[in-house]
C-alpha positions as CSV (number, residue, x, y, z in Angstrom):
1,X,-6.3,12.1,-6.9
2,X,-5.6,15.4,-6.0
3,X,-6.6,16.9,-2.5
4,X,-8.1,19.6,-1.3
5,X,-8.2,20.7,3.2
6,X,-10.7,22.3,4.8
7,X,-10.2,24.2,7.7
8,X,-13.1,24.4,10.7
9,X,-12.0,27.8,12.6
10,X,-15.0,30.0,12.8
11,X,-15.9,29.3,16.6
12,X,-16.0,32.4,18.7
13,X,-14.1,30.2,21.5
14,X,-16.4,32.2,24.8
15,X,-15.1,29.7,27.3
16,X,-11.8,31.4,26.5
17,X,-12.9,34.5,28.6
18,X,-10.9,36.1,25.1
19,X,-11.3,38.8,22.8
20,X,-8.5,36.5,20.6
21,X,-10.5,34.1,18.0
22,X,-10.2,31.2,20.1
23,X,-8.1,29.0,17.1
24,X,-5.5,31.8,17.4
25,X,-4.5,30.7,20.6
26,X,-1.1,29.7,20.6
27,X,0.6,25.9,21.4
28,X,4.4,26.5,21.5
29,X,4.2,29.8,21.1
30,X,2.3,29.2,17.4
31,X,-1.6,29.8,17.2
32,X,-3.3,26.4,16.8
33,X,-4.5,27.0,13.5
34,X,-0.8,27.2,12.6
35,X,-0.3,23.7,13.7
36,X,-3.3,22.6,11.7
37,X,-1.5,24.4,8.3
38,X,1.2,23.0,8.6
39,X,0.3,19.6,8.9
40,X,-2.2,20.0,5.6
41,X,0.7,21.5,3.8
42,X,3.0,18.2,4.8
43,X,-0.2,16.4,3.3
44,X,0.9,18.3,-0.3
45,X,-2.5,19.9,-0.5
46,X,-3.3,21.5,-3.5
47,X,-6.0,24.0,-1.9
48,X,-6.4,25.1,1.8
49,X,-9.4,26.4,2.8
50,X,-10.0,28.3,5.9
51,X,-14.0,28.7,7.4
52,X,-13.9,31.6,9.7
53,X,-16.5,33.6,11.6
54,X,-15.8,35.8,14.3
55,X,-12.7,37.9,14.2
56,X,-12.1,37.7,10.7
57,X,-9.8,40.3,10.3
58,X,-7.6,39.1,13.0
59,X,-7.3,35.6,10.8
60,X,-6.3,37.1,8.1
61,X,-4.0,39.8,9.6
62,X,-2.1,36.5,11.3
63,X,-2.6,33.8,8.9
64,X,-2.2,36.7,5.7
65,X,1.7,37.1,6.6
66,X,4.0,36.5,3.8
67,X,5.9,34.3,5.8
68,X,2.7,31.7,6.6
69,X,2.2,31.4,2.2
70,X,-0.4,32.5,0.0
71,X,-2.0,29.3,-0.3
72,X,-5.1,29.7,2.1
73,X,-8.6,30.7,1.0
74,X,-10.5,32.6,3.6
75,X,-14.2,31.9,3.2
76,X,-16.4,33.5,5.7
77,X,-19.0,31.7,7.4
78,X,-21.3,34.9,8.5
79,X,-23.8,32.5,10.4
80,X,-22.7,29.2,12.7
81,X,-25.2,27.0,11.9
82,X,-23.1,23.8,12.4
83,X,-20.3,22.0,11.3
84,X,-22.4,20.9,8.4
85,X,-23.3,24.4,7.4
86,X,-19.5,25.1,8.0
87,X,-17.6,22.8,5.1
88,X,-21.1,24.1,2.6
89,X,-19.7,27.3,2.6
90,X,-16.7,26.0,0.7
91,X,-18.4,24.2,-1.7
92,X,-18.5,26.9,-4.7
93,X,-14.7,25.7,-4.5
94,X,-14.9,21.8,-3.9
95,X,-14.1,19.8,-7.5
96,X,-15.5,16.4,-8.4
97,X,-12.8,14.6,-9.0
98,X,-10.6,16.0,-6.0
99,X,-10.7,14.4,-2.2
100,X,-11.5,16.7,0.6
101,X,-10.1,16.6,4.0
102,X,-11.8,18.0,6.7
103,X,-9.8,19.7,9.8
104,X,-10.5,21.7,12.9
105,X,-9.0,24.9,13.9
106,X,-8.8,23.6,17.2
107,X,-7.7,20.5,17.0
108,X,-3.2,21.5,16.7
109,X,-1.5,18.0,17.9
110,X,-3.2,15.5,14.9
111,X,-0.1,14.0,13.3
112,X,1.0,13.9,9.6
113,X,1.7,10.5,9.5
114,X,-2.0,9.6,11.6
115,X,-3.3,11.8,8.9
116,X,-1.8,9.9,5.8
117,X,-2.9,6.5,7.0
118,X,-6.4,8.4,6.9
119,X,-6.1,8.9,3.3
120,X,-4.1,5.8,3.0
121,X,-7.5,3.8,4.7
122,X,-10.1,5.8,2.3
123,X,-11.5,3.3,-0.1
124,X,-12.2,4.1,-4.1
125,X,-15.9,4.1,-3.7
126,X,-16.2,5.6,-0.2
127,X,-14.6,7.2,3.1
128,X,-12.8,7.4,5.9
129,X,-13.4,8.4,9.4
130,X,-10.9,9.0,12.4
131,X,-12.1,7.7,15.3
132,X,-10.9,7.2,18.9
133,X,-11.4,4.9,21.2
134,X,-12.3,6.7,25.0
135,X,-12.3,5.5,28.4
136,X,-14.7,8.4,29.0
137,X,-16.2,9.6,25.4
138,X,-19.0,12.1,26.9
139,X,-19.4,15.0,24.7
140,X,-18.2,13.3,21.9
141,X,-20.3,11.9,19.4
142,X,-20.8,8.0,18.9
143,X,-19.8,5.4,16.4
144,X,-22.9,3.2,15.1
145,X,-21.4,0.1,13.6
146,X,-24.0,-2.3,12.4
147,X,-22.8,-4.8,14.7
148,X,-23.3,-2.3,17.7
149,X,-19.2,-3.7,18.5
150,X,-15.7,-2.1,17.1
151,X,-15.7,-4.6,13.8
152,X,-19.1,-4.4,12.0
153,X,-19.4,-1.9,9.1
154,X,-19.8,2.1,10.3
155,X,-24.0,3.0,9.6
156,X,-23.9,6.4,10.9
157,X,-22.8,8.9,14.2
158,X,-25.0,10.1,16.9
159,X,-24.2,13.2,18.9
160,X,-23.9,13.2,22.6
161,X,-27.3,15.1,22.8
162,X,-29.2,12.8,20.0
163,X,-27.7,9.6,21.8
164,X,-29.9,7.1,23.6
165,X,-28.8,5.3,26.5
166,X,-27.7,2.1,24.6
167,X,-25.7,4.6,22.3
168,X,-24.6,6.4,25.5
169,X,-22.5,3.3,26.0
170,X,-20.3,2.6,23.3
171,X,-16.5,4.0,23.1
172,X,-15.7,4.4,20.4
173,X,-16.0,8.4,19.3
174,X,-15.7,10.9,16.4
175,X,-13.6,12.9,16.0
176,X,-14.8,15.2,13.8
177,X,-11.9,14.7,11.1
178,X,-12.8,13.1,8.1
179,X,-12.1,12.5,4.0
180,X,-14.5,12.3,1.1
181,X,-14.5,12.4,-2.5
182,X,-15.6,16.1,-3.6
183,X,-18.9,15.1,-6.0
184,X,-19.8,13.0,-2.9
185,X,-19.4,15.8,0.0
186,X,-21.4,18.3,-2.0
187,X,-23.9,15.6,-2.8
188,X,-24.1,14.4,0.7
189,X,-24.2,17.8,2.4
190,X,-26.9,19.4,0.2
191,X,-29.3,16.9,1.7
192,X,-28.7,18.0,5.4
193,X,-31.4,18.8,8.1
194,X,-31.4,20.6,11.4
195,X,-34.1,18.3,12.8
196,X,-32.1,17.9,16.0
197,X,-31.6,19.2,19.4
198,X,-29.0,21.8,18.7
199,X,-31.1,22.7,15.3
200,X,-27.8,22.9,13.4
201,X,-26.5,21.2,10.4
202,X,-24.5,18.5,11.5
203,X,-21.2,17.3,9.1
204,X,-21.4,13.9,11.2
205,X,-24.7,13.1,9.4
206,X,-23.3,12.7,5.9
207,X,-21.9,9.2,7.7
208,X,-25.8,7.6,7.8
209,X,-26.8,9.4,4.1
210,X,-23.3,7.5,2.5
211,X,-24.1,4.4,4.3
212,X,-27.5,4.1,3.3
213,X,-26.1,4.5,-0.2
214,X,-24.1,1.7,0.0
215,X,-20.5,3.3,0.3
216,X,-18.0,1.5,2.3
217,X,-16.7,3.5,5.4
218,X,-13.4,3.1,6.7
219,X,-11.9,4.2,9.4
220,X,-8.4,4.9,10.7
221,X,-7.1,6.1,14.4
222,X,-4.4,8.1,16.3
223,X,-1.6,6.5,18.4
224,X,-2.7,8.5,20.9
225,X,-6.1,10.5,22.4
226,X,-4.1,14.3,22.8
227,X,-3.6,14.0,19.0
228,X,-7.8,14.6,18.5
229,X,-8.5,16.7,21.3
230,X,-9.3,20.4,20.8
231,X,-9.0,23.0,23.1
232,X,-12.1,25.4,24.9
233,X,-10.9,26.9,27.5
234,X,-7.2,27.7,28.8
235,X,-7.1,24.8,31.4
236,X,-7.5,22.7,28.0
237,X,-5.2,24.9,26.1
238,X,-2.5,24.2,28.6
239,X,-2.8,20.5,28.4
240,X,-2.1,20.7,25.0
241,X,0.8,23.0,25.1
242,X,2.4,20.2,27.8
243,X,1.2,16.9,25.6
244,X,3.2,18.9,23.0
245,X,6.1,19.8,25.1
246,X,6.7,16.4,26.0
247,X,6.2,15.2,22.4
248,X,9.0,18.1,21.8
249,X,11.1,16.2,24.7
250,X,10.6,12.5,23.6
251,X,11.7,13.3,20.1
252,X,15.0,15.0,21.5
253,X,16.0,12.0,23.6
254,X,15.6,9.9,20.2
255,X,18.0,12.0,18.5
256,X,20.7,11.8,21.1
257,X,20.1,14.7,23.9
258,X,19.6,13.4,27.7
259,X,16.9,15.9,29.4
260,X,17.6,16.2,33.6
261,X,13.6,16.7,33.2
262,X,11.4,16.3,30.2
263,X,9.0,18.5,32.1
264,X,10.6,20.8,32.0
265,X,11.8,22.1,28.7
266,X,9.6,24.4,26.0
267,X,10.5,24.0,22.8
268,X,8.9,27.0,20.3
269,X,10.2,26.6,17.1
270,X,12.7,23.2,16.0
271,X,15.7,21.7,17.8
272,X,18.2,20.0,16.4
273,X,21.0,18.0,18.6
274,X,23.9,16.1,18.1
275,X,25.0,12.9,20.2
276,X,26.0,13.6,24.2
277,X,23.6,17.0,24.2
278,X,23.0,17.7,27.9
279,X,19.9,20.2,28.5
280,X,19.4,20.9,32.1
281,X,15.7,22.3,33.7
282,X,13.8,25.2,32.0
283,X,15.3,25.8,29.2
284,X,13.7,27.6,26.3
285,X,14.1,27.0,22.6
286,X,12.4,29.6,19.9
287,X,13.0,29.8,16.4
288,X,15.6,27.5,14.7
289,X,18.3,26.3,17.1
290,X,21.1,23.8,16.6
291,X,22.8,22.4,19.4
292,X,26.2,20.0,18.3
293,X,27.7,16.8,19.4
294,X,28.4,17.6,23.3
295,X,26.9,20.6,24.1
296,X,26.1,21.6,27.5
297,X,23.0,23.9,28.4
298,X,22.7,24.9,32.0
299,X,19.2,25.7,33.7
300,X,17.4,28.7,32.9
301,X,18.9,29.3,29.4
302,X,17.1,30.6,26.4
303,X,18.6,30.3,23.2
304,X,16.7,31.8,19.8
305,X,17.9,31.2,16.3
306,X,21.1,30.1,17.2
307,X,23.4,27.6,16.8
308,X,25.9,26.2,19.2
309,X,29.3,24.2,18.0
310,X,30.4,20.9,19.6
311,X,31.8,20.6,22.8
312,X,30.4,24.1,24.1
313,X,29.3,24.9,27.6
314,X,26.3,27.4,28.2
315,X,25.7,27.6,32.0
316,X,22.8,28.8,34.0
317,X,21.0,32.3,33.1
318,X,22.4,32.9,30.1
319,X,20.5,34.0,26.7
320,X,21.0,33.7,23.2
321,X,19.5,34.9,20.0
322,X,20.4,35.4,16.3
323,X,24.2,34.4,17.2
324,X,26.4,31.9,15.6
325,X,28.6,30.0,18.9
326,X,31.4,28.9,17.9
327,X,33.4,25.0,19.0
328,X,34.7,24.7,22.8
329,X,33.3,28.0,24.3
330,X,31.8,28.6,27.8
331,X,29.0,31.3,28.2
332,X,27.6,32.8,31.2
333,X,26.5,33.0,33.8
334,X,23.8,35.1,33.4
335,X,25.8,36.3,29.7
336,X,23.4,37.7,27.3
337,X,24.5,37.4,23.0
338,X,22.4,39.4,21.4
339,X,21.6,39.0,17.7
340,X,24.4,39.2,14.6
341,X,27.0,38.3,17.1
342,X,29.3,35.7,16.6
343,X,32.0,33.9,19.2
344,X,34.5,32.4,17.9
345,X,36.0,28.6,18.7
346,X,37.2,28.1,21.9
347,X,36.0,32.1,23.1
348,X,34.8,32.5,26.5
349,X,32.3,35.2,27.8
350,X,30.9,35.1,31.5
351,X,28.9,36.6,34.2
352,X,27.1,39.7,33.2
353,X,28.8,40.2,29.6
354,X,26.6,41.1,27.1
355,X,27.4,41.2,23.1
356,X,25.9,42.8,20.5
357,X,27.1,42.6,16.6
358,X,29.7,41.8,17.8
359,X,32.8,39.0,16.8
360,X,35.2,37.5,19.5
361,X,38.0,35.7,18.4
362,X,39.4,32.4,18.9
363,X,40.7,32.6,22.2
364,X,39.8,35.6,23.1
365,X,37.5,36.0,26.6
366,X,35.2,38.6,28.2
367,X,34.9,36.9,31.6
368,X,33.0,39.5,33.9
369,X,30.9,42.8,33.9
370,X,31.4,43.8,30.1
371,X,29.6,45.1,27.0
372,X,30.5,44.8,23.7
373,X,28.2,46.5,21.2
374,X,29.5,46.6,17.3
375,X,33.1,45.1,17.9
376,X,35.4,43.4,16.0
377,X,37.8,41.0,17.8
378,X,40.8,39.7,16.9
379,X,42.2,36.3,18.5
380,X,43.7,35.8,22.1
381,X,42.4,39.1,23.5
382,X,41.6,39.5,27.3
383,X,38.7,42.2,27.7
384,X,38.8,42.7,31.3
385,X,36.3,43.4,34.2
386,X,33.8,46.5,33.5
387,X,34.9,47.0,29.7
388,X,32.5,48.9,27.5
389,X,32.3,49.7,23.9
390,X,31.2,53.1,23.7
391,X,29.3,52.2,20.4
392,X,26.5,55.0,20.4
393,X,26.9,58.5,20.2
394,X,23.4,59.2,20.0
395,X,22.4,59.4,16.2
396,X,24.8,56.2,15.1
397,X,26.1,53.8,15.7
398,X,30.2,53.1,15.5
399,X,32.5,50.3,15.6
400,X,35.3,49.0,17.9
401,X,38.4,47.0,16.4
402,X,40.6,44.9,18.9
403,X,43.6,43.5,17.0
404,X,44.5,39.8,18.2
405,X,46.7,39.6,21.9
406,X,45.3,43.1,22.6
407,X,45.2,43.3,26.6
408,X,42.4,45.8,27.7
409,X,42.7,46.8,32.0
410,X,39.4,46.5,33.6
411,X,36.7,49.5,33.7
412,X,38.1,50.6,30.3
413,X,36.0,52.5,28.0
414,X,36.7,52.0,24.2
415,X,34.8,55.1,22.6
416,X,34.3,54.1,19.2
417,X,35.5,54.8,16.6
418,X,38.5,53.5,17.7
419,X,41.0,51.2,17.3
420,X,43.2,48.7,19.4
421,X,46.3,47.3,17.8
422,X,48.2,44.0,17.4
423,X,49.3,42.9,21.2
424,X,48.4,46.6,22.5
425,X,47.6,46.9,26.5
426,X,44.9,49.4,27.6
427,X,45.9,50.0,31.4
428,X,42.6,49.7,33.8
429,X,40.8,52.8,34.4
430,X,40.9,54.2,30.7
431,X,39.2,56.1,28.3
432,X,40.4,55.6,25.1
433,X,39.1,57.9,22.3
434,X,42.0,57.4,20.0
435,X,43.7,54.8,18.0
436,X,46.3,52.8,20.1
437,X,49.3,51.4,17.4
438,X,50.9,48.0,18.2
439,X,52.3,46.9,20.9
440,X,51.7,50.1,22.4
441,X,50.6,50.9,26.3
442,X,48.0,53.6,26.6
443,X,46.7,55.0,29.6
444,X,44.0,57.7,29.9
445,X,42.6,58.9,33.3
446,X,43.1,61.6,35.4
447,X,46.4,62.0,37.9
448,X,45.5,60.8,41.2
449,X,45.6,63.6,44.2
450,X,45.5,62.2,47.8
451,X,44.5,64.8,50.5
452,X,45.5,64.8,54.1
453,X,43.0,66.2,56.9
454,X,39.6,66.1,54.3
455,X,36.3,65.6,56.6
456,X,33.6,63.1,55.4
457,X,30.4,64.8,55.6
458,X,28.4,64.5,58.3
459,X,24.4,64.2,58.6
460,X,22.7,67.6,59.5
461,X,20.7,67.5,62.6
């Protein structure tokens, strides 16, 4: 049967102190609606379909991007009457003869696979619910089995405000996610009432209606609590960011890296490691980064679409981003690679060199105080101390060849275009504005005059 998701994410979100739709809110640097996309799209939906309310045009500008699909259906729910009302407005959509899914905006850290044995648990001639079992379930609303226990058959859910004592007491909880054949849902919903305390159209209340016509409810539940809980303000938001974070970490020790803290790490995009990765403390991932067999990251490090060959050392302070690293290289400290740069194997940069579009050859090593912007290096050069590329002249941009063994003298300036040949030597102190052939020296500063007798100024009084 085929399936259809629908999305909760009209809530205004005021605990948030936020002008932000509060489902835009970001876990790992991606807006907890994201999360909730993804996962439906794991689930091979065939339709998405996104209830929004306040902030619509911020949705859509965020969740419209060409790189997030075209697969979603806005549908706008102009007045929040409930949950209930909520999933009606997507009925015009809903088939017969598909199942629909409801999710919550809100709710970023459900997994795929708790999600699957959902529609796994979903008999032929019923539902399923996903409940949680709570030390503390207030505010949540209740299970109702017929045995009043965790066994007997589901009859119905009672919200925290509805709930008598007796109901008050029992543990197990809704969690507001649930799956329902489409004739059903419409049926079901159609015959909703506000005659409650909160006067809204509760979705929970579909539960008693199928019961009472004699549909078998299953249920299903999450390997953990954090996978159901949404977030209202920002001390919740941040509770989920760290229950993901550590997800993040636990899933990298599986694969083969060894975290000094799991704590400490923040992973914003995907990591992928070999065996005998070492990560040290506070290290940030974003985008798509691969980290081969025995590679080193130092503390403080943040690395963005990037990938890192085996055997490489990254030390403290140091940032990457769009760059390809190459086998058996040391970075840093404190080096920044900035994107379409590429270091070759066995290439060493360190403190305080930056790159940008640049290529450093096998061998070849930038060790202190250096920036090289559009170069091209050859293999077994030595760029030393205070090196610049002089890649800018104001309107474009130029480039800077260094043939392999090239020798550039510290506090050189290459002012491109230029050109340094096969096994050249710039001596320190230069300015080079002209092609240097092979093998040849050039030097290019002024003559040096000492003068005897010269007075140091001295402070007026």
């Amino acid at each position: 049967m085929s399936l259809s998701v629908v999305i909760l994410a009209a809530g205004k979100g005021t605990r948030m102190r936020s002008s932000l739709p509060k489902v835009l809110h970001p876990v790992a640097d991606k807006a907890m609606v994201e999360h909730v996309i993804h996962s439906a799209r794991q689930l091979n939906a065939d339709n998405i379909y996104l209830i929004y309310g306040f902030g619509g045009d911020m949705l859509k500008a965020r969740l419209g991007r060409k790189e997030n699909g075209n697969d979603l259906v806005f549908i706008e729910q102009v007045e929040q009457l409930g949950t209930g009302h909520a999933v009606q407005q997507a009925v015009p959509h809903i088939k017969d003869d598909e199942d629909i899914l409801v999710l919550y905006g809100d709710v970023p850290l459900t997994k795929v696979s708790t999600l699957k044995n959902l529609l796994a648990a979903k008999p032929e001639n019923g539902m399923a619910l996903l409940t949680v079992h709570l030390a503390n379930p207030t505010g949540y609303g209740r299970i109702v089995r017929a045995d009043h226990g965790n066994t007997g058959k589901v009859v119905g859910i009672v919200e925290q405000k509805d709930a008598s004592p007796e109901q008050l007491a029992i543990k197990e909880a809704n969690t507001g996610i649930l799956l329902a054949n489409g004739a059903d849902i419409k049926r079901w919903l159609n015959l909703l009432s506000n005659d409650n305390a909160q006067g809204e159209y509760y979705l929970t209340d579909i539960i008693a209606t199928a019961h009472g016509e004699g549909k078998e409810i299953a249920t299903a539940h999450p390997e953990t609590e954090i996978e159901v809980e949404g977030a209202n303000n920002r001390v919740q938001l941040a509770a989920l960011e760290r229950a993901y974070q550590l997800r993040q970490a636990e899933e990298l020790m599986i694969d083969g890296a060894s975290l000094r803290d799991p704590a400490r790490i923040d992973i914003r995009g995907r990591v992928k490691v070999g065996q005998e990765v070492v990560i040290d403390v506070n290290c940030i991932f974003e985008g798509e980064v691969e980290l081969a067999d025995g590679v080193q990251i130092g503390a403080n490090c943040i690395l963005k679409n990037c990938s890192i060959g085996a055997g490489s050392v990254i030390k403290p302070n140091t940032m990457i981003e769009d760059s390809t690293i190459g086998e058996s290289c040391t970075l840093g400290p404190f080096a920044r690679i900035r994107p379409n740069s590429v270091m070759k194997n066995d290439s060493h940069v360190g403190n305080f060199v930056e790159m940008k579009k640049t290529t450093l050859g096998s061998g070849s090593k930038a060790n202190h105080l250096t920036y090289l912007g559009d170069a091209v290096i050859g293999e077994k050069v030595n760029v030393g101390a205070g090196t610049i590329t002089c890649n800018y002249d104001g309107v474009n941009k130029s480039t800077t060849t260094i043939a392999d063994g090239a020798f550039i003298g510290s506090n050189s300036s290459l002012v491109a275009p230029v050109t340094i040949g096969e096994m050249a030597t710039v001596g320190a102190g230069s300015v080079i504005a002209k092609d240097v052939e092979t093998e040849e020296l050039a030097v290019a500063r002024g003559k040096q005059r000492n003068i005897s007798g010269w007075q140091r100024p001295v402070k007026k009084s």
